[in-house]
C-alpha angles and dihedrals in degrees: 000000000000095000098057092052095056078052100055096039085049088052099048087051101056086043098083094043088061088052095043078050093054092043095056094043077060106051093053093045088056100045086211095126091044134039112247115240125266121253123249121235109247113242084252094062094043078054097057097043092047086052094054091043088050091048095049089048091050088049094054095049091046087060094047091047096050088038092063099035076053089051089042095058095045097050093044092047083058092057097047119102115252116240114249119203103231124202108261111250098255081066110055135091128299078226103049143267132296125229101299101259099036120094109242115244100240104241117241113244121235114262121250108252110264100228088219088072094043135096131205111195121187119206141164125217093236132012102230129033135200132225100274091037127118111206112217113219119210135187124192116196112207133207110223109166127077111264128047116279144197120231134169116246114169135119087265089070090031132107137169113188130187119191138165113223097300095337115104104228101163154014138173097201082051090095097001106139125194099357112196137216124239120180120207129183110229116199119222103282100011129106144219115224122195122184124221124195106203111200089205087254138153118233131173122205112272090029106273126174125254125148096213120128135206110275114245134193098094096326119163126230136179132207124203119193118210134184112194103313090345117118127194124217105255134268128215134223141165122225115195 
């Protein structure tokens, strides 16, 4: 009898461990008494996520760098000088261009002479000739205004004329042909001088012929220098 008792107290005494055991297995199964642990991302998925990161750094750069090439390029236009259009050489002045860029200020002509301010003086380079002399004949035109002008001077307005009381001895316009123009700028106060070598011939207008010659022997002559319908008070000189 006594040995089945120390049994069945032995039996009832194990009973609850194996239920303790069970109730921990349980426990752990469940989870319910501890969190479970996080998942860890795969490499593929690291991969993926380093490649968009890297893009979007690229991309970023990318901007930066065209955003101050952009800025670049603006600041330095600014600075560049603009093109001017400039006259062709042909077309500019006889005096010379202005700065490109700046309008040339048209350059005023020199006025024509006003006769009224102008003299025409007649001379001879000696007052008496001999027989075998030439006389030479000179006329001086004189400025006499204030300001520069332009007056023709050529053998078109001149005139060298040779006469004998009222008697025409000579002109030089009498067999002229082509006379030309020549314009010169006189300057207030300066002159122009032409030189004429008289042969101690006889002309007619139109050129006509005579044989007749100036008289000699003491004779007076006068000459008058015109240019155009300016006349100079008359010289005179003695042919013997």
């Amino acid at each position: 009898m006594a040995t089945n008792g120390k049994q069945q107290s032995t039996a009832r005494s194990s009973a609850p461990g194996k239920s303790a055991a069970r109730g921990s297995s349980r426990s752990g199964t469940t989870g319910r008494g501890t969190p479970a642990k996080k998942r860890r991302p795969s490499p593929a998925v690291y991969r993926r996520r380093r490649q968009v990161v890297f893009g979007a750094l690229l991309l970023v750069i990318a901007l930066l760098v065209g955003g101050g090439v952009a800025l670049t390029g603006a600041l330095a236009g600014k600075n560049e000088p603009q093109a001017v259009s400039t006259p062709e050489a042909s077309q500019a002045p006889a005096q010379g261009s202005a700065p490109a860029g700046t309008p040339s200020p048209s350059a005023s002509p020199t006025p024509v002479c006003d006769f009224n301010l102008m003299t025409v003086a007649a001379k001879t380079d000696k007052p008496a000739y001999g027989a075998e002399d030439k006389p030479l004949l000179t006329m001086t035109i004189t400025n006499g205004g204030t300001a520069p002008c332009e007056v023709n001077v050529g053998t078109s307005q001149m005139e060298y004329l040779v006469m004998s009381g009222a008697d025409r001895i000579f002109s030089s316009k009498d067999c002229q042909t082509g006379g030309e123009d020549l314009i010169k700028t006189i300057q207030p106060g300066k002159s122009e001088t032409a030189n004429f070598p008289w042969q101690r011939n006889r002309t007619l207008e139109g050129c006509g012929a005579i044989n007749a010659k100036p008289g000699g022997n003491g004779a007076y002559y006068t000459f008058e220098a015109r240019l155009g319908n300016k006349a100079s008070p008359k010289a005179v000189f003695q042919l013997n």
